[in-house]
N, C-alpha and C positions, 0 to 999 in steps of 0.2 A: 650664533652660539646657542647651544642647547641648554635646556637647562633641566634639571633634575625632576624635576614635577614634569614636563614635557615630553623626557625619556616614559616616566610613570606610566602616561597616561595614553603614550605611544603603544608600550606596552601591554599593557588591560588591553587596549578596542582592537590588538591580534590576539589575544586568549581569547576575547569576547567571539569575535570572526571565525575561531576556529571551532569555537563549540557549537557557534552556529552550521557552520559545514557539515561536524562531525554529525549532527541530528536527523539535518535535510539530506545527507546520506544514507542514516539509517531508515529513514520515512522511506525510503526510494528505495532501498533492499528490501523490506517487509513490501510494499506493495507489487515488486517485481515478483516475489515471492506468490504471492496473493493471487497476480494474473495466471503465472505458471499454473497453478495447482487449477485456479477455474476449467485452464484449456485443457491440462491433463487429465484429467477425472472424466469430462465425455469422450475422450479420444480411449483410452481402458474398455469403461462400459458403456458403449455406444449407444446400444439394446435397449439396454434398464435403462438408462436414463429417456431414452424416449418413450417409452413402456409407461414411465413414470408420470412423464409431463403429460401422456394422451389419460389416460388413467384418471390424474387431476383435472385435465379440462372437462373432461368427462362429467365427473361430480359437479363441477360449478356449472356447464350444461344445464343439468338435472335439478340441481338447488334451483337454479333460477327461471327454470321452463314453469 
């Protein structure tokens, strides 16, 4: 036999479960999002970006020679 505080409390810890989901979905869309754009942007500017990183190694080279 159920009883009413039991329903209660049945209830909250599936709202509690769902919000939890709903979060650790969105953590995991923004970060799917995140990688996307990393891979995308040197696959675009292939050039410039390696342009760039030799560019930089360069100076810290030179800083530290």
């Amino acid at each position: 036999m159920k009883t009413k505080h039991s329903e209660e409390a049945n209830e909250a810890a599936v709202k509690k479960n769902a919000t939890v989901f709903s979060i650790l979905f969105a953590v995991s869309m923004v970060h799917l999002l995140n990688d996307t754009i990393q891979s995308i942007v040197p696959a675009i500017f292939p050039r410039q970006v390696v342009y760039e990183c030799k560019k930089a190694t360069q100076k810290e080279q030179i800083r530290y020679a």
